[in-house]
VOBA-51935 format. One record per residue (C-alpha): z, y, x; residue in one letter. Coordinates in nm, 4 decimals. Example, Ala and Ser with C-alpha at 12.3 -4.5 7.8 and 13.67 -1.06 7.14 Angstrom:
% residues 2
@w->0.7800&v->-0.4500&u->1.2300&aa->A
@w->0.7140&v->-0.1060&u->1.3670&aa->S
//
This chain:
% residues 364
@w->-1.1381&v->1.0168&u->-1.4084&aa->X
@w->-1.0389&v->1.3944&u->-1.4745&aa->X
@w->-1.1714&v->1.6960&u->-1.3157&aa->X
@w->-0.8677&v->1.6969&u->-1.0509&aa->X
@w->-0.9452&v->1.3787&u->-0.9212&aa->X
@w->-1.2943&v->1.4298&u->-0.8673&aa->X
@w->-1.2115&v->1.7435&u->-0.6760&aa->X
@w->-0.9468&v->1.5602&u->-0.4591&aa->X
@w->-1.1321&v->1.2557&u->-0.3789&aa->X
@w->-1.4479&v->1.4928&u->-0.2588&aa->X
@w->-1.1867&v->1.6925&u->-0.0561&aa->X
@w->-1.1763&v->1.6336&u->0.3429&aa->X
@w->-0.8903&v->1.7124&u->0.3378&aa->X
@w->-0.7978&v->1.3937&u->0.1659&aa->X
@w->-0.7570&v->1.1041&u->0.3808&aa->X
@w->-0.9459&v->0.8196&u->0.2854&aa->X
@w->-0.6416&v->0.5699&u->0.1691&aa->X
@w->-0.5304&v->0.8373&u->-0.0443&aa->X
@w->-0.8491&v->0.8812&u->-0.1948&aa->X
@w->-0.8481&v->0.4935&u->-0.2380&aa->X
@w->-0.5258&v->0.5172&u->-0.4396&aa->X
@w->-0.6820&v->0.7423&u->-0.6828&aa->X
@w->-1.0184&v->0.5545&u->-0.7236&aa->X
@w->-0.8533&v->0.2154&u->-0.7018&aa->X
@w->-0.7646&v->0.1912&u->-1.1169&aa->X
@w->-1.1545&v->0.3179&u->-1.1784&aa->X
@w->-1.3021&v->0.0583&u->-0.9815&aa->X
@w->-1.1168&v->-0.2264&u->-1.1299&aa->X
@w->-1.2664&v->-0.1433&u->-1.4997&aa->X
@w->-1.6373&v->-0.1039&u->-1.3176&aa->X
@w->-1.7310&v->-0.2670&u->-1.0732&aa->X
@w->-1.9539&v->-0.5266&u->-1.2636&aa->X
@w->-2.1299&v->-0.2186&u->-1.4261&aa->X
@w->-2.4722&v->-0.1642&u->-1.2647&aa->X
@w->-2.3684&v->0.1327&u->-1.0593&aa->X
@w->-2.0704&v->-0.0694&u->-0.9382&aa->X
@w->-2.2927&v->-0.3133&u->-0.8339&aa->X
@w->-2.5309&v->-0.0996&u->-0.6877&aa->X
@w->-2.2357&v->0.0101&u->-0.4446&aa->X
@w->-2.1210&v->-0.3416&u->-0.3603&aa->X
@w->-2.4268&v->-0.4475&u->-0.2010&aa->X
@w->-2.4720&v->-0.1342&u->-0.0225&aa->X
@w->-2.1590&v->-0.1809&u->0.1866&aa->X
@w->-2.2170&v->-0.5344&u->0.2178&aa->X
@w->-2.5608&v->-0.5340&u->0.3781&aa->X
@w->-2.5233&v->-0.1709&u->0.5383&aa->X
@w->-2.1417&v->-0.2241&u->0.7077&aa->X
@w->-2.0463&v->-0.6019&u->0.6277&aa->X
@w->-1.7669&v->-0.5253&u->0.3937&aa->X
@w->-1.8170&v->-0.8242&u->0.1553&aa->X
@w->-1.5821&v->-0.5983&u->-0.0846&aa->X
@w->-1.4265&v->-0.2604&u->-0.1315&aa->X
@w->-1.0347&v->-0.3367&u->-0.1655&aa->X
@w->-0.7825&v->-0.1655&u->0.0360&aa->X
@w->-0.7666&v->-0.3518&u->0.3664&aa->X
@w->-1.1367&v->-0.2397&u->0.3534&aa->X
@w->-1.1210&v->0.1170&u->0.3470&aa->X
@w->-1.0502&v->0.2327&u->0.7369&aa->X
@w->-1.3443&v->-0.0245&u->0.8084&aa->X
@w->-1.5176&v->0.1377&u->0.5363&aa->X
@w->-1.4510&v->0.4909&u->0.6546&aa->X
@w->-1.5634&v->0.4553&u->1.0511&aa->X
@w->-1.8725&v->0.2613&u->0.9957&aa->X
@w->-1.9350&v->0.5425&u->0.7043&aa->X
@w->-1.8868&v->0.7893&u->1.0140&aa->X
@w->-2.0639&v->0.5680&u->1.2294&aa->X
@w->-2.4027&v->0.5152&u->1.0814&aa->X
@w->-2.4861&v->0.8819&u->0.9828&aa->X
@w->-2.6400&v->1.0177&u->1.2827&aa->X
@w->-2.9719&v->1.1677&u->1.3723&aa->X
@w->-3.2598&v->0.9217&u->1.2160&aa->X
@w->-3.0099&v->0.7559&u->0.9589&aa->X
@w->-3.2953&v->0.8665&u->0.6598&aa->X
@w->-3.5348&v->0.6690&u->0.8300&aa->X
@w->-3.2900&v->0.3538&u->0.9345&aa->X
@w->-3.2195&v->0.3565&u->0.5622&aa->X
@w->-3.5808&v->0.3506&u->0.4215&aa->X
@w->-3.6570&v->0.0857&u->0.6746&aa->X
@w->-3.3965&v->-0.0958&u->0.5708&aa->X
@w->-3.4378&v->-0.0855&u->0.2298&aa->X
@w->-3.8545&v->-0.1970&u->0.2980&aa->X
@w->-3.8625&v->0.1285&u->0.1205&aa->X
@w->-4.2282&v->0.3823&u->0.2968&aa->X
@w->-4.0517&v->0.6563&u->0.1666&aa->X
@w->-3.9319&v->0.8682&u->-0.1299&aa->X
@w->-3.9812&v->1.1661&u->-0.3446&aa->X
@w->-3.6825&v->1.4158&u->-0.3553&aa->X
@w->-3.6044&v->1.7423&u->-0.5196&aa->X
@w->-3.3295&v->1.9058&u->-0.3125&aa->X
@w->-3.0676&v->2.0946&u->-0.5226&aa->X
@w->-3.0308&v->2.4779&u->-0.5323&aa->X
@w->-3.3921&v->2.5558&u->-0.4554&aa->X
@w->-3.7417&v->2.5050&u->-0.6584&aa->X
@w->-3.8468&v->2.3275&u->-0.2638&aa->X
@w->-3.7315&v->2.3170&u->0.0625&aa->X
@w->-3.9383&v->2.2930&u->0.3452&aa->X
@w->-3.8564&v->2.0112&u->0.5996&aa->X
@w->-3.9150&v->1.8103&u->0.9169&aa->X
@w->-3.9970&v->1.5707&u->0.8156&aa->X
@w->-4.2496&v->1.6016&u->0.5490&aa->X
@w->-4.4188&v->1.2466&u->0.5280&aa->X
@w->-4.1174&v->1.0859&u->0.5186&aa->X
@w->-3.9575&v->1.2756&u->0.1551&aa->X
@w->-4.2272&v->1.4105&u->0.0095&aa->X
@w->-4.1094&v->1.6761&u->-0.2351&aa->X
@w->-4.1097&v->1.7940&u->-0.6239&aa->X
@w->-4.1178&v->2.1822&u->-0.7421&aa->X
@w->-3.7965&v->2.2236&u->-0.9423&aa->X
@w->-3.8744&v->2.4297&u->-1.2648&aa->X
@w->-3.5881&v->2.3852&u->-1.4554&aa->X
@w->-3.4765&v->2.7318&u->-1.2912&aa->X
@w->-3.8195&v->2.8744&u->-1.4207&aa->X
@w->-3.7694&v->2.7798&u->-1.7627&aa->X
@w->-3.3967&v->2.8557&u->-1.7931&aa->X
@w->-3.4453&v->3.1933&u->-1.6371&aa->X
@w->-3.2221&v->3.1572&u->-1.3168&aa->X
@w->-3.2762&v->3.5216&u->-1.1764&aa->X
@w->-3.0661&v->3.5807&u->-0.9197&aa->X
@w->-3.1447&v->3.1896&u->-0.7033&aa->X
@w->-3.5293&v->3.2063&u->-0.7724&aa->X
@w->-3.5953&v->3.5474&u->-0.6731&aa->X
@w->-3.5057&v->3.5681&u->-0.2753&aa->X
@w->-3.6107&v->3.9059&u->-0.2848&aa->X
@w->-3.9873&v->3.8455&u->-0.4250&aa->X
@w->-4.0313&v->4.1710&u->-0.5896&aa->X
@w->-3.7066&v->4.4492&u->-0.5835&aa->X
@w->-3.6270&v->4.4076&u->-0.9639&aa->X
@w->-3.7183&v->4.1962&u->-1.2807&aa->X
@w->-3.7463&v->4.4225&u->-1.5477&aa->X
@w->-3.9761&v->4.2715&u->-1.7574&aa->X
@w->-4.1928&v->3.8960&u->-1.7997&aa->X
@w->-4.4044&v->3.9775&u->-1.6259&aa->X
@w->-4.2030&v->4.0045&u->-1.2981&aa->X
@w->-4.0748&v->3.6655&u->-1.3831&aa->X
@w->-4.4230&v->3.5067&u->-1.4463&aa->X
@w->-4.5052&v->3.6890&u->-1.0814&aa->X
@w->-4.2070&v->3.5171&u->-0.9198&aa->X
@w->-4.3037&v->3.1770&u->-1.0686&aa->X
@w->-4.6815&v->3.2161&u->-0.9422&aa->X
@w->-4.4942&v->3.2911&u->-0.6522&aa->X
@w->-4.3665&v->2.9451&u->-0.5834&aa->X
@w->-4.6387&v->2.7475&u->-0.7263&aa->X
@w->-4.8276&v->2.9847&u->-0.4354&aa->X
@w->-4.6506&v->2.8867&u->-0.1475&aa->X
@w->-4.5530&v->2.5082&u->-0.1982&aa->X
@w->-4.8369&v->2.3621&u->-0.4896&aa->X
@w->-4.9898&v->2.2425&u->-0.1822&aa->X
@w->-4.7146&v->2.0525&u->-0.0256&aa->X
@w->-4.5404&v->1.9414&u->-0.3086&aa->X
@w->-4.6077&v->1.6169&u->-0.5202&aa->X
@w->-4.5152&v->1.6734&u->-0.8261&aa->X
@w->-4.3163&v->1.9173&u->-1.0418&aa->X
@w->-3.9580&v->1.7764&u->-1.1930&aa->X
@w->-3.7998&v->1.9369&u->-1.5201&aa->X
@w->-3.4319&v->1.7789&u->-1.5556&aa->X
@w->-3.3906&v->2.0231&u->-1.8909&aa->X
@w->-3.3069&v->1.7556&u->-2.1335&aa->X
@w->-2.9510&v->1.7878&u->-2.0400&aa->X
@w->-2.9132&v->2.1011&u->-2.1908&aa->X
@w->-3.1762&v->2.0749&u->-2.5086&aa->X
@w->-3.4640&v->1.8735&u->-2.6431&aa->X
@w->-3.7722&v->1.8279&u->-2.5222&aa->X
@w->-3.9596&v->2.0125&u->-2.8158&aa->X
@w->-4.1234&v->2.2524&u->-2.6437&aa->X
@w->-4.3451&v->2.4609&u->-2.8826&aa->X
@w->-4.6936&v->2.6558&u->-2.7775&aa->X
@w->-4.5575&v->3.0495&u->-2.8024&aa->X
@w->-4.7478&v->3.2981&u->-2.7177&aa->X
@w->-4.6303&v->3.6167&u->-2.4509&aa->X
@w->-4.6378&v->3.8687&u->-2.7118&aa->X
@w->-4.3519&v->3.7082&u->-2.8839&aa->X
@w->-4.1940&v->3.5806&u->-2.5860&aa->X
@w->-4.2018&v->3.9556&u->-2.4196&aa->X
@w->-3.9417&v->4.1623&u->-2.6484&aa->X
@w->-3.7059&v->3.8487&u->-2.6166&aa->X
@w->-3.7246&v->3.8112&u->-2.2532&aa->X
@w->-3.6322&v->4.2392&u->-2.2375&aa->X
@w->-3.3866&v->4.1737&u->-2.5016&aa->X
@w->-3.2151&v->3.9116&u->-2.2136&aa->X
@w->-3.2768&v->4.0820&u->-1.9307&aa->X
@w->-3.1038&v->4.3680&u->-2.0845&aa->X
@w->-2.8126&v->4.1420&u->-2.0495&aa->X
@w->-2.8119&v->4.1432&u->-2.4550&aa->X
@w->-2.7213&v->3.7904&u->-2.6561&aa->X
@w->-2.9861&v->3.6130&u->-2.7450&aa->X
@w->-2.9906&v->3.3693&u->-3.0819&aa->X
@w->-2.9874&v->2.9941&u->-3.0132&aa->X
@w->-3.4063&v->3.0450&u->-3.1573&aa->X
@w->-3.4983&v->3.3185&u->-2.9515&aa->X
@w->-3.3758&v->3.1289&u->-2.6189&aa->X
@w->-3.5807&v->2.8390&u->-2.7354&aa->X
@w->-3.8832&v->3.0513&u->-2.7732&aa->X
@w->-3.8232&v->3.1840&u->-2.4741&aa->X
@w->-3.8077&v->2.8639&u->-2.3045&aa->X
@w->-4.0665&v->2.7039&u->-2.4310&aa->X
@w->-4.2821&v->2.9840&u->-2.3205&aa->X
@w->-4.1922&v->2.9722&u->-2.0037&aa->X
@w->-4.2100&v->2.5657&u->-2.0152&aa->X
@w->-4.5948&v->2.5322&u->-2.0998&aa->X
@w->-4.6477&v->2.8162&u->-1.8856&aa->X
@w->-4.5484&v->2.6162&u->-1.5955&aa->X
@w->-4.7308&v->2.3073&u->-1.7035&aa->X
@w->-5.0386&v->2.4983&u->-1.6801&aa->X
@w->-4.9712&v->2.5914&u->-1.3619&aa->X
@w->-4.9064&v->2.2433&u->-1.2539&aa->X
@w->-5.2006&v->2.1030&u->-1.3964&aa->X
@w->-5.4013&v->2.3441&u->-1.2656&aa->X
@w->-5.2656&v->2.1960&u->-0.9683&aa->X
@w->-5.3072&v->1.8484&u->-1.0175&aa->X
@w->-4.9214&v->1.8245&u->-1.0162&aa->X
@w->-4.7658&v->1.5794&u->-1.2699&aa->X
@w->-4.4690&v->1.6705&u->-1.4741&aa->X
@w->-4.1899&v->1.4780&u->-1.4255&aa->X
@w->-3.8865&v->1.4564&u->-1.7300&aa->X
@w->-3.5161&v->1.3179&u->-1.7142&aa->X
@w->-3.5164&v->1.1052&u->-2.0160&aa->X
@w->-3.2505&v->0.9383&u->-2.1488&aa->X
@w->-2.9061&v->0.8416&u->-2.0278&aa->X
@w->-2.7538&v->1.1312&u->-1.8689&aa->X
@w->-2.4387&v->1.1718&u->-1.5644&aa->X
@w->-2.1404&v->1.2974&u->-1.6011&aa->X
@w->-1.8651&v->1.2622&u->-1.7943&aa->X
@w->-1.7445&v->1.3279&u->-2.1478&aa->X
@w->-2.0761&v->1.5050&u->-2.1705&aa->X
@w->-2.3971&v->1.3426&u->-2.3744&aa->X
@w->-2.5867&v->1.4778&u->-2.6621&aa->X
@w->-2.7098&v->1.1287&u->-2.7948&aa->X
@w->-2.8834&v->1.2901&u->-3.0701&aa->X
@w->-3.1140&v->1.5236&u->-2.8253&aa->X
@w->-3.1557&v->1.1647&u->-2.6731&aa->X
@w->-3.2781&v->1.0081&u->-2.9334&aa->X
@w->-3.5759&v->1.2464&u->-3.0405&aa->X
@w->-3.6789&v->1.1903&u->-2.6315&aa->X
@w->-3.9613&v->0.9583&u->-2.6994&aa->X
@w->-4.1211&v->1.0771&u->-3.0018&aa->X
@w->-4.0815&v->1.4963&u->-2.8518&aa->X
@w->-4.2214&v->1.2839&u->-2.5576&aa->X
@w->-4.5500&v->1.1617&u->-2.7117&aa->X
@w->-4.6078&v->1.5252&u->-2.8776&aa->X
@w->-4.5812&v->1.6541&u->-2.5281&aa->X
@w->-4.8801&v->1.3862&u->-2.4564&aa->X
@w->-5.0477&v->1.5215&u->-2.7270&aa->X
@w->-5.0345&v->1.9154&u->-2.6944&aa->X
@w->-5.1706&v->1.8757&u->-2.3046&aa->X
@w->-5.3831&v->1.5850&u->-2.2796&aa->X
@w->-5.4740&v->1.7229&u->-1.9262&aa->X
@w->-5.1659&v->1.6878&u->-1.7745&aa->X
@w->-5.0097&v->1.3813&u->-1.5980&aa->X
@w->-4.6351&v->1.3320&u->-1.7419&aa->X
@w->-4.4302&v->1.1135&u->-1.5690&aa->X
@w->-4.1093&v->1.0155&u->-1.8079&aa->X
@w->-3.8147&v->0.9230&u->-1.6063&aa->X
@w->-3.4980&v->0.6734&u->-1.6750&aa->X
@w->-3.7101&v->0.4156&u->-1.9800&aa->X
@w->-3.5267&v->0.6601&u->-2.2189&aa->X
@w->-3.2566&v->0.4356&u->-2.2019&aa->X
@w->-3.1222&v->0.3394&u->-2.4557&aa->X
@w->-3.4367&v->0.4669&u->-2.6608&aa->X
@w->-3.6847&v->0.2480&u->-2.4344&aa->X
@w->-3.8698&v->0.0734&u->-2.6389&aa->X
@w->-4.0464&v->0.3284&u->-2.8342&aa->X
@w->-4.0980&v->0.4759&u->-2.4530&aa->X
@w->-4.3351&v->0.1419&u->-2.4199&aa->X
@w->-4.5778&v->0.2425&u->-2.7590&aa->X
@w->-4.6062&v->0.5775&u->-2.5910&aa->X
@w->-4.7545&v->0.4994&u->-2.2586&aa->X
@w->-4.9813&v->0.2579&u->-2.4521&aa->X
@w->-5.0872&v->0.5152&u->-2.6751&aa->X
@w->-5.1032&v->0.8098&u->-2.4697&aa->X
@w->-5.3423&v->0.8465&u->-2.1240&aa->X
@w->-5.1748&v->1.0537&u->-1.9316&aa->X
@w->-4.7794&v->0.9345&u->-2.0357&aa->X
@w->-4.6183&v->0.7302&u->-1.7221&aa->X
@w->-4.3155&v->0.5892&u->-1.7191&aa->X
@w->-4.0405&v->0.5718&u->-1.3717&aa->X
@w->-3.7717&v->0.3207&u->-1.3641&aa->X
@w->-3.5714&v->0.5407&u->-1.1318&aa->X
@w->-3.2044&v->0.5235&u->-1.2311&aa->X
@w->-3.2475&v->0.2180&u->-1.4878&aa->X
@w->-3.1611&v->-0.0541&u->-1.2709&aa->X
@w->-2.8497&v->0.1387&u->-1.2255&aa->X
@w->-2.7901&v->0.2219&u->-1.5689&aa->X
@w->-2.8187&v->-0.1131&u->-1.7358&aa->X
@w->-3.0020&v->-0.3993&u->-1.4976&aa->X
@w->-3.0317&v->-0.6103&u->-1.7808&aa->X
@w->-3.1683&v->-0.3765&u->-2.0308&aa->X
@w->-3.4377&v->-0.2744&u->-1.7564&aa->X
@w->-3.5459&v->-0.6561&u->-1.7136&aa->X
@w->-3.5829&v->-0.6289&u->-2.0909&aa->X
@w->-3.8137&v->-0.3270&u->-2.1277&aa->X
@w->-3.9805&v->-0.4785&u->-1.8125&aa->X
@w->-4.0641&v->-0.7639&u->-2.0034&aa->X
@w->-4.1858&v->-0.5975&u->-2.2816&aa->X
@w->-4.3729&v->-0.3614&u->-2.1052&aa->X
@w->-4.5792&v->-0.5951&u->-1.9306&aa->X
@w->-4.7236&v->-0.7699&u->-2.2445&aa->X
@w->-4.7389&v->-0.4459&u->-2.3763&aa->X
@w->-4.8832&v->-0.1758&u->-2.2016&aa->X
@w->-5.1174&v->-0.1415&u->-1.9461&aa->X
@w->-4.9948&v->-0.2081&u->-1.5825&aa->X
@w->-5.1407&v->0.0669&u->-1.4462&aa->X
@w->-4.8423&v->0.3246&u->-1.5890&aa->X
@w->-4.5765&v->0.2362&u->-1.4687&aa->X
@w->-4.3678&v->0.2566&u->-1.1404&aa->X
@w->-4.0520&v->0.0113&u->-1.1772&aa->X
@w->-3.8191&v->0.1722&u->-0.9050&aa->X
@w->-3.6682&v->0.4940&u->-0.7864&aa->X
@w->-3.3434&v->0.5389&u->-0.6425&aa->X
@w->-3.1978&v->0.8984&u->-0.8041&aa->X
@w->-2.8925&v->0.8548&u->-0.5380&aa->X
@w->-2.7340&v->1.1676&u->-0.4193&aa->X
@w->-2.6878&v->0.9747&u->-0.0862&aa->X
@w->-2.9421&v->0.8035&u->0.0355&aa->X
@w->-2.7247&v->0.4657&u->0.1831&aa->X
@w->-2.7012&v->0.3534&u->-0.1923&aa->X
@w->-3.0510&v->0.3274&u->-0.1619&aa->X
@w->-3.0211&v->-0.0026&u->-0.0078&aa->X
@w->-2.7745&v->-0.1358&u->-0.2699&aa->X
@w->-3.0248&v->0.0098&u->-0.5237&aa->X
@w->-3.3397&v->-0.1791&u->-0.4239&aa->X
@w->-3.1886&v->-0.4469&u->-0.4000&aa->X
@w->-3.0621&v->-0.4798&u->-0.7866&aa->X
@w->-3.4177&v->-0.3447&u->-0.8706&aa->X
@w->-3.5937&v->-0.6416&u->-0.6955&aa->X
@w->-3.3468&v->-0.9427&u->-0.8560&aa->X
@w->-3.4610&v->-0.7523&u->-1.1949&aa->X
@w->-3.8214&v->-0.7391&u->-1.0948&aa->X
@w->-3.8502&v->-1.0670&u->-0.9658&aa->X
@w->-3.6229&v->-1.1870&u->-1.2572&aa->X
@w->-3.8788&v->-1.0569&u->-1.5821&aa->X
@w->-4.1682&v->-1.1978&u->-1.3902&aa->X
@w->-4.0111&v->-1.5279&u->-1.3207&aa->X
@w->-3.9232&v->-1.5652&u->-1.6707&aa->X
@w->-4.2585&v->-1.4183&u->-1.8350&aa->X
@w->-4.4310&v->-1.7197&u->-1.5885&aa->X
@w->-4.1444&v->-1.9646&u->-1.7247&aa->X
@w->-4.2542&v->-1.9306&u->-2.1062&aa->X
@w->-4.6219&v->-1.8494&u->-1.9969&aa->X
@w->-4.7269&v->-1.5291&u->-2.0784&aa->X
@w->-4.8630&v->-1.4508&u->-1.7226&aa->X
@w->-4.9384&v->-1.7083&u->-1.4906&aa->X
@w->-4.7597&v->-1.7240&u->-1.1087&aa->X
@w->-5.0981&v->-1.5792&u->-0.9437&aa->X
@w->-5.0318&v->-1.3019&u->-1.2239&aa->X
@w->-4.7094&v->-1.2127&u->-1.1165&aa->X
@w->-4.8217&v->-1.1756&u->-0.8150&aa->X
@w->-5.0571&v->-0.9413&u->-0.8870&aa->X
@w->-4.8476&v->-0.7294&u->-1.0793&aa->X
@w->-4.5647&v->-0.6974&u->-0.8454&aa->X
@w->-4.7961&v->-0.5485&u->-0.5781&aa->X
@w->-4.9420&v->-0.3449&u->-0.8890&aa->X
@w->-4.6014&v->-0.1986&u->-1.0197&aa->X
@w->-4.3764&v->-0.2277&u->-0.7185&aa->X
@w->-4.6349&v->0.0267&u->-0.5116&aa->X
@w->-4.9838&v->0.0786&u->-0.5729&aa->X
@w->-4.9332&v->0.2573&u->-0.8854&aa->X
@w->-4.7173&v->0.5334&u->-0.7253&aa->X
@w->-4.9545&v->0.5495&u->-0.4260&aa->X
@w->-5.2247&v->0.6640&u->-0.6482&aa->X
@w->-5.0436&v->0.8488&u->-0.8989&aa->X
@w->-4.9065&v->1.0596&u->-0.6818&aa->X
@w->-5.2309&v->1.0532&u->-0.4220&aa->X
@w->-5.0233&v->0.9608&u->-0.1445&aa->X
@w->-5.2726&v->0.8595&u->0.1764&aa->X
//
């Protein structure tokens, strides 16, 4: 889909057959793809509409309109069987809410570490002239919402690898100047740079008791991956384990499609975790796979086997419900050829499904 179409089917001013005209040749190539699928049963069990086709939209549209109204979040959680979920809204590092217990919250650093002045400032001190304003701003925000927050999420592996070196601040100090000055930097001295200010804020979190949570893996849009940075992920991963053996990491996606080596690192490291948010999505089957795998593999424990990471919270529901045929699918079929036994399965569905991300993240 180009860039024109995505701005004119996210238009209002659009109306919603027209917009169906322009998505209707897309669909037809994906709609068996996991995120087609996804979709599907969210507008089957949320409106009724057994399938998106044209004589569906205007039914589509109202009940759309329809549902979102004042406790929608809620409805959808409930319906899902979902207690609740962990966001990190866009365009700040946290956002404080009403509703607090019900999405519990990340810190955002990937502003932090890629130096976004002007949206991370809100007037903190009158002028960053130097790293040390910038280190005050980030002590700033750890400050004010460590407390309240769960976890801190770093989604930087779209723009670079996750080889973050130990630098110290007397190197990183001219260079930070040098780009505050509004001069070029070198692809090296924004790396230094960054990974400064990335191990800077893992100390802070796990000073905390924050995990750090990664995007691994697969990324979104279009016409856009760097497969290479993609496939270093798990073994830049594992040295990430290795520099900070006091921090929690919490590696997001299976790495897909780099997931198995993403099993021999949560085996081998103590404080590596792994999230299965998006991978149902990505490539169901593939997930039952590393499920598998990961069972006989690794220990239970580590690993939290679904997260939504939908923009809008009603494909939740079509989401889960992919994620638990998958679950229930890898068990099933580790009990067929007996590896586990049925009272195992058990066990490890209540294990993985919840109880693992109720004390990883210390959720009461």
């Amino acid at each position: 889909m180009s860039q024109k179409e995505i701005e004119l089917i996210s238009s209002q001013k659009i109306l919603p057959l027209d917009k169906w005209r322009i998505i209707q040749p897309y669909w037809n190539q994906i709609k068996y793809t996991g995120y087609g699928q996804v979709f599907q049963h969210t507008i089957n069990d949320l409106y009724g509409i057994s399938e998106l086709q044209e004589k569906s939209i205007l039914e589509l549209q109202e009940k759309y309109v329809s549902y979102r109204k004042e406790g929608f979040y809620k409805e959808t959680l409930k319906r899902a069987n979902i207690k609740g979920c962990i966001v990190n809204p866009p365009g700040r590092p946290f956002k404080e809410t009403e509703l607090p217990s019900l999405l519990y919250q990340d810190i955002d650093a990937m502003g932090m570490i890629r130096m976004d002045f002007e949206r991370l400032n809100e007037n903190i001190i009158p002028q960053i002239t130097e790293l040390s304003d910038w280190l005050e701003i980030i002590n700033w925000w750890f400050g004010k919402y460590a407390d309240n927050a769960v976890g801190v999420k770093i989604g930087i592996a779209y723009f670079r690898r996750l080889d973050f070196n130990k630098t110290n601040i007397e190197i990183a100090n001219p260079i930070f100047s040098k780009k505050v000055e509004g001069k070029k930097l070198s692809e090296t001295e924004e790396k230094t740079l960054q990974d400064f200010l990335f191990w800077y804020v893992i100390d802070l979190a796990t000073k905390n008791k924050l995990p750090v949570k990664f995007h691994t893996g697969h990324q979104a849009m279009n016409n856009f991956m760097n497969l290479e940075n993609i496939m270093f992920n798990p073994s830049d991963c594992a040295n990430l384990c290795r520099l900070s053996p006091d921090t929690k990491f919490i590696f997001f996606h299976i790495s897909y499609p780099y997931y198995e080596p993403m099993i021999s690192l949560t085996k081998h490291y103590s404080n590596a975790i792994i999230d299965m948010c998006w991978s149902w999505t990505c490539n169901p089957i593939a997930s039952i796979d590393f499920l598998k795998k990961y069972i006989v593999t690794s220990p239970i424990n580590k690993i939290m086997v679904f997260g939504g990471d939908d923009l809008y919270i009603e494909n939740l529901i079509g989401h889960a419900k992919i994620a638990r045929k998958g679950i229930s699918k890898a068990l099933s079929e580790l009990v067929d050829d007996k590896w586990i036994t049925e009272n195992d399965a058990y066990e490890i569905a209540d294990t993985i499904m919840w109880k693992n991300a109720k004390e990883i993240y210390e959720i009461k």
